[in-house]
Biopython code that builds the backbone (N, CA, C, O; Angstrom):
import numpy as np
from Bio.PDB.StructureBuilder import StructureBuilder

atoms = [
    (1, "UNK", "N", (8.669, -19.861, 158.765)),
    (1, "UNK", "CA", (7.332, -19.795, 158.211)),
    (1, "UNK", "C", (6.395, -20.595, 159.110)),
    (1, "UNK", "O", (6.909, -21.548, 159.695)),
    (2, "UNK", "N", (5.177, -20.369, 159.297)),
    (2, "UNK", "CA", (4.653, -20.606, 160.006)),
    (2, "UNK", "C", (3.412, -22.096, 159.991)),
    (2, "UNK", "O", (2.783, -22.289, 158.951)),
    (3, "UNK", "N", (3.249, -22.778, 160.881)),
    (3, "UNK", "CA", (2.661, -23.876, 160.427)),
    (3, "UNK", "C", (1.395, -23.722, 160.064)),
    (3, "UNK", "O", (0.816, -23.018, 160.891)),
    (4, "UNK", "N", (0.449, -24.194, 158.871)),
    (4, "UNK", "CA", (-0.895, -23.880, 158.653)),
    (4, "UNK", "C", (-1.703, -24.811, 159.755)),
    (4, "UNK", "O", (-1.576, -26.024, 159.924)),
    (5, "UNK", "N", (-2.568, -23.894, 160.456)),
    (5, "UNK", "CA", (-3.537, -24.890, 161.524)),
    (5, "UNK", "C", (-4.277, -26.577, 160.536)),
    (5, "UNK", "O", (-5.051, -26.735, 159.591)),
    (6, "UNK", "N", (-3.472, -27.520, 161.458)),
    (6, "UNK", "CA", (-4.389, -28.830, 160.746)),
    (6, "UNK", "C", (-5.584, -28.934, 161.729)),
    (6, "UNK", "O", (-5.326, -29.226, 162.897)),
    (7, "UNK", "N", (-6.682, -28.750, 161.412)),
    (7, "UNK", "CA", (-8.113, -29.405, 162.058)),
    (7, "UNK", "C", (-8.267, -30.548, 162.263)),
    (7, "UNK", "O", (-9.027, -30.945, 163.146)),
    (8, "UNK", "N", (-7.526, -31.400, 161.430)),
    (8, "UNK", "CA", (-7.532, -32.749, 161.616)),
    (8, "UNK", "C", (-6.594, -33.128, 162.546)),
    (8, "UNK", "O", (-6.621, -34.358, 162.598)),
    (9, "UNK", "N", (-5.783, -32.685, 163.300)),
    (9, "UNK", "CA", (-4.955, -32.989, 164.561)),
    (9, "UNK", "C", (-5.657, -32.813, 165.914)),
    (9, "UNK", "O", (-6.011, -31.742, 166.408)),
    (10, "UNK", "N", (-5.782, -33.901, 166.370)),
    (10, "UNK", "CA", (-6.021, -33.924, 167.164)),
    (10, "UNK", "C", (-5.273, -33.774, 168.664)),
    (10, "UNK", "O", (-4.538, -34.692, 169.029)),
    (11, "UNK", "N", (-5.538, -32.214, 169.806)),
    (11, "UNK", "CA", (-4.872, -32.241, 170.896)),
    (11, "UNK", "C", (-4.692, -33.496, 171.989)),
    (11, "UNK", "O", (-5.698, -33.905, 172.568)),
    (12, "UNK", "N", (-3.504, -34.039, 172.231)),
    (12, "UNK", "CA", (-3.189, -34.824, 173.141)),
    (12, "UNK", "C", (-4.099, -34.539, 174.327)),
    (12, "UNK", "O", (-4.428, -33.529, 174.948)),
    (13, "UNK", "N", (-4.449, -36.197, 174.406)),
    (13, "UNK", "CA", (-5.488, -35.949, 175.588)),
    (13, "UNK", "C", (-4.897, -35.391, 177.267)),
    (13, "UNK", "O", (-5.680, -35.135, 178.182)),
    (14, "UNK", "N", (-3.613, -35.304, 177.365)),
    (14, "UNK", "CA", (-3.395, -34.609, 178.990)),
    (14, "UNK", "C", (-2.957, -33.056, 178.357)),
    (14, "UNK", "O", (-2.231, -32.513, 179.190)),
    (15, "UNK", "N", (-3.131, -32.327, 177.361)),
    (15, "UNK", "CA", (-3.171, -31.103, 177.127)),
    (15, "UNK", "C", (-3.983, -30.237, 177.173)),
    (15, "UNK", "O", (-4.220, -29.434, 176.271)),
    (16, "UNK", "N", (-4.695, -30.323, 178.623)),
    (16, "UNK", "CA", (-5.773, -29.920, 179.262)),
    (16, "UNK", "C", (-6.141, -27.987, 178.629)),
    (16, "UNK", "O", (-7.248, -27.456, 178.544)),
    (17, "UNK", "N", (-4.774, -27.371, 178.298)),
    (17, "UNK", "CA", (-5.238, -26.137, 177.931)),
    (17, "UNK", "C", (-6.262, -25.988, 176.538)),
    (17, "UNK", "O", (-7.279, -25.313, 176.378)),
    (18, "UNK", "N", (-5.423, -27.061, 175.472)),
    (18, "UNK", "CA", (-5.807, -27.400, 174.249)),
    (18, "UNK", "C", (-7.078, -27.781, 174.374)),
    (18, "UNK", "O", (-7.927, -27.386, 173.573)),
    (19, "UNK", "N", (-7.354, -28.551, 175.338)),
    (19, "UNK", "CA", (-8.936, -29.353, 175.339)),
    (19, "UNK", "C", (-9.926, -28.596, 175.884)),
    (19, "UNK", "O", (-11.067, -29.049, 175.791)),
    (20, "UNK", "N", (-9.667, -26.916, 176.762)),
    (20, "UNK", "CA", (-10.072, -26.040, 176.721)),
    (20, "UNK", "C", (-10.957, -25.259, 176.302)),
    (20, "UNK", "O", (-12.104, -24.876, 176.529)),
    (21, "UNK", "N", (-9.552, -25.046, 175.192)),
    (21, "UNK", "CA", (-9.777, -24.192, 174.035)),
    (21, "UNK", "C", (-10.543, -24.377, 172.738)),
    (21, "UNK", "O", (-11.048, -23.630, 171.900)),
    (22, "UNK", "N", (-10.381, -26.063, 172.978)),
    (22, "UNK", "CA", (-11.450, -26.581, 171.820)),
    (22, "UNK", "C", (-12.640, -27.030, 172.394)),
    (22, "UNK", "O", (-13.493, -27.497, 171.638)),
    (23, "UNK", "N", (-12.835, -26.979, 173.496)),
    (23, "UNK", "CA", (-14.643, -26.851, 173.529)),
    (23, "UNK", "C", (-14.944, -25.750, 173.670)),
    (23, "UNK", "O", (-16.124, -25.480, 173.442)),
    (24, "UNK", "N", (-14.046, -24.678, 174.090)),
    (24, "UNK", "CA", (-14.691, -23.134, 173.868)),
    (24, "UNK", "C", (-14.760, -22.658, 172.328)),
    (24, "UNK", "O", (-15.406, -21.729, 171.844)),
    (25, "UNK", "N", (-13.999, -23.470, 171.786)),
    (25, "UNK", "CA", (-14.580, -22.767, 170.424)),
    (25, "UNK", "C", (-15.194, -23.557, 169.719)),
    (25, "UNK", "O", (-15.528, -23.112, 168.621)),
    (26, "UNK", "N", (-15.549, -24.875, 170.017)),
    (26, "UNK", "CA", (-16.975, -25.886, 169.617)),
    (26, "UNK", "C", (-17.998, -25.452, 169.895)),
    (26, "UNK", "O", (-18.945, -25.767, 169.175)),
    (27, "UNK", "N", (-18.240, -24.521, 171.088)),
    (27, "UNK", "CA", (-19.603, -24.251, 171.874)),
    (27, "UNK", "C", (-19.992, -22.659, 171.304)),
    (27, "UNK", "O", (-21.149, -22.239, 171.331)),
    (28, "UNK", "N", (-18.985, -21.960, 170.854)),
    (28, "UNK", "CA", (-18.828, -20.926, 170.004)),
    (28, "UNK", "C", (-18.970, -21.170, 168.798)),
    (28, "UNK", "O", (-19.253, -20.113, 168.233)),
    (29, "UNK", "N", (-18.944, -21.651, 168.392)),
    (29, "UNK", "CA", (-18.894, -21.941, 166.463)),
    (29, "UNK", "C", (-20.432, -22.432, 166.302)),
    (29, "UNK", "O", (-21.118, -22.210, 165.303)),
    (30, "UNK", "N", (-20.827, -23.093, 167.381)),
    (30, "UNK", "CA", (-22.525, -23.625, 166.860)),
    (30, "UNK", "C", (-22.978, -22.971, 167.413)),
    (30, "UNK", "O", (-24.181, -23.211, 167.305)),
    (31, "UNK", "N", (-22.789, -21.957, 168.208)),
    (31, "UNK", "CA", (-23.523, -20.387, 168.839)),
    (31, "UNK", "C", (-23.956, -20.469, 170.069)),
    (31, "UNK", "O", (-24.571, -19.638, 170.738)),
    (32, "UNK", "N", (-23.498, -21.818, 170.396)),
    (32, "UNK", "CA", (-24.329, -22.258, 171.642)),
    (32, "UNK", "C", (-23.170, -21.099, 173.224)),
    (32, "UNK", "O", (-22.593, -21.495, 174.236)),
    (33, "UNK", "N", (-23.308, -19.966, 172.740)),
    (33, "UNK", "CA", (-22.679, -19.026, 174.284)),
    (33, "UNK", "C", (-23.548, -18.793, 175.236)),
    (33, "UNK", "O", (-22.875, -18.668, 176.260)),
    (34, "UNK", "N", (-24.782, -18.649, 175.515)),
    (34, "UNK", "CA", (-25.565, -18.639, 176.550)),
    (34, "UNK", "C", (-25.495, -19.647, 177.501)),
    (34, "UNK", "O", (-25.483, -19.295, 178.681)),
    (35, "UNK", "N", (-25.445, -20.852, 177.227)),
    (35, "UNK", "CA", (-25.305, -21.874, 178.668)),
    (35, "UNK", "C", (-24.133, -21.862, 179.277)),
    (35, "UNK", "O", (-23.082, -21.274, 179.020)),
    (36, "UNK", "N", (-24.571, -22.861, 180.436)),
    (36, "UNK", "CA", (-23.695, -22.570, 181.270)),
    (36, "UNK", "C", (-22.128, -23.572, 181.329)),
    (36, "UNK", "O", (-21.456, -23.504, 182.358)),
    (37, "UNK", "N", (-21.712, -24.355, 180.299)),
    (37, "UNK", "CA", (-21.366, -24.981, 179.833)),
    (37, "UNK", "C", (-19.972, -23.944, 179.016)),
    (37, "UNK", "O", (-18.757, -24.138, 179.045)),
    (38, "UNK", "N", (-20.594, -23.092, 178.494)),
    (38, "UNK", "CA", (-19.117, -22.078, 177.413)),
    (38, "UNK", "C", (-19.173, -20.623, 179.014)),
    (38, "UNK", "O", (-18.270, -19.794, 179.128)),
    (39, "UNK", "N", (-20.312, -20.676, 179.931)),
    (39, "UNK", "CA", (-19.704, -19.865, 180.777)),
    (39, "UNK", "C", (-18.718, -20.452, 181.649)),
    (39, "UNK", "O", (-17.751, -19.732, 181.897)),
    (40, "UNK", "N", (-18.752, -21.844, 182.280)),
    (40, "UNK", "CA", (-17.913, -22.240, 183.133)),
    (40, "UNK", "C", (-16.483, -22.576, 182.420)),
    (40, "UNK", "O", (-15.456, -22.490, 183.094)),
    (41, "UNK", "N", (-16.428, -23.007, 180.877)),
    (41, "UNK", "CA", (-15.324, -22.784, 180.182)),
    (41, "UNK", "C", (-14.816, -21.510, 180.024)),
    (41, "UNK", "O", (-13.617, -21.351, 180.252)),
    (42, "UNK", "N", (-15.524, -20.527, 179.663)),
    (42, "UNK", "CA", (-15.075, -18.932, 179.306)),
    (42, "UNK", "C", (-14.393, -18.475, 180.460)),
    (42, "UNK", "O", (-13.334, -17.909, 180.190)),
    (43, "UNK", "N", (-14.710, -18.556, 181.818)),
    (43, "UNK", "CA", (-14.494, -18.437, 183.234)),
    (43, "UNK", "C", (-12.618, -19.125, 183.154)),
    (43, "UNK", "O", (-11.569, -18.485, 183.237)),
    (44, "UNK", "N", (-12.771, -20.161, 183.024)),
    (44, "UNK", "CA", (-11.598, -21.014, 183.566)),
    (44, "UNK", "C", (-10.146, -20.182, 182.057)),
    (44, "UNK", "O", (-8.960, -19.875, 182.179)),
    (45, "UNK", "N", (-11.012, -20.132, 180.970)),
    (45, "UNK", "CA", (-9.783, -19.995, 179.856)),
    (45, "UNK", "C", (-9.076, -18.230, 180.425)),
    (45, "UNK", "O", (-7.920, -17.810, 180.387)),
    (46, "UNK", "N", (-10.603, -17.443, 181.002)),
    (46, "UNK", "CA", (-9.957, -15.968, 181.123)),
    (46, "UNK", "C", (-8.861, -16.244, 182.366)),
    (46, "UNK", "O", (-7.664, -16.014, 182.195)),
    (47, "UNK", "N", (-9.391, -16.764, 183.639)),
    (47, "UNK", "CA", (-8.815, -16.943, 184.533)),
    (47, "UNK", "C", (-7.010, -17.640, 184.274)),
    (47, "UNK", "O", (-5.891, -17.510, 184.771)),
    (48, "UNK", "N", (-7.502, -18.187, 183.483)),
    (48, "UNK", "CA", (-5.680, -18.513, 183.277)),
    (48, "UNK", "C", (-4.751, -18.258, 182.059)),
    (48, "UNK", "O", (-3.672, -18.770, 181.761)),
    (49, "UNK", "N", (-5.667, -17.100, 181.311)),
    (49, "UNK", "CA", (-4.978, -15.993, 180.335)),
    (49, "UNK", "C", (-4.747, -14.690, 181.369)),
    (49, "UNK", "O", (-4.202, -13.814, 180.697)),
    (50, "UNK", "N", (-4.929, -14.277, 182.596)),
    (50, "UNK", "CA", (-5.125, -13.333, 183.368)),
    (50, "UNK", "C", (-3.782, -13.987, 184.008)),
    (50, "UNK", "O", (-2.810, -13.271, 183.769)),
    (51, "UNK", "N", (-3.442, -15.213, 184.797)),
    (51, "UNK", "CA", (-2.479, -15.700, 185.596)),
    (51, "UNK", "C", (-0.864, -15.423, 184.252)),
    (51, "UNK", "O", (0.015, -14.566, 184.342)),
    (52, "UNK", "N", (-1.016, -16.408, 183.261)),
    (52, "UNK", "CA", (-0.122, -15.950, 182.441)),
    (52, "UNK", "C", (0.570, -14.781, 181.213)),
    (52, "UNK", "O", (1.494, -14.774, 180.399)),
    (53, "UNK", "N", (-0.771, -13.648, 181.787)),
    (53, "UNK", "CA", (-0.574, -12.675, 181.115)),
    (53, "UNK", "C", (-0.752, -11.572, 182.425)),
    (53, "UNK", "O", (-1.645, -10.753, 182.207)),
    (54, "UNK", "N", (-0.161, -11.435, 183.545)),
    (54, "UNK", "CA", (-0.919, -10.530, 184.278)),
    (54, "UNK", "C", (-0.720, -8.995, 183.828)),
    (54, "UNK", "O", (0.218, -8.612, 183.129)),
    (55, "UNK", "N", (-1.604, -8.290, 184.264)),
    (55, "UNK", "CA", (-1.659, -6.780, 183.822)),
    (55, "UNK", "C", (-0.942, -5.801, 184.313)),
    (55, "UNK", "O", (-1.080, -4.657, 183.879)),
]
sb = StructureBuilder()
sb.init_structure("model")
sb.init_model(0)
sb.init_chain("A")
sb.init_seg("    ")
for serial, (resi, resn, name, xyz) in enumerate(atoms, 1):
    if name == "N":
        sb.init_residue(resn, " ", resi, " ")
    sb.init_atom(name, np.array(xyz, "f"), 0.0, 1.0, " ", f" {name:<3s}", serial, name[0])
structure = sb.get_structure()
């Protein structure tokens, strides 16, 4: 069975993918996608969902 996501856990700070993923979806959740800030994140998360998923 599967673990329910805790919000209150916080990702280990050298789990650089995790720390990622949570400012791409901090910068997403308050809508803020136009700067350049969730583009240079959006950039780096596709780029290394593309390396470990190649097509």
């Amino acid at each position: 069975m599967p673990v329910p996501f805790d919000a209150s856990r916080t990702p280990p700070s050298d789990d650089h993918d995790a720390i990622l993923l949570e400012g791409l979806f901090q910068l997403a959740f308050s809508g803020e996608t136009r700067g350049w800030e969730f583009e240079k994140i959006d950039e780096e998360v596709h780029a290394r969902l593309l390396q470990a998923y190649p097509a």
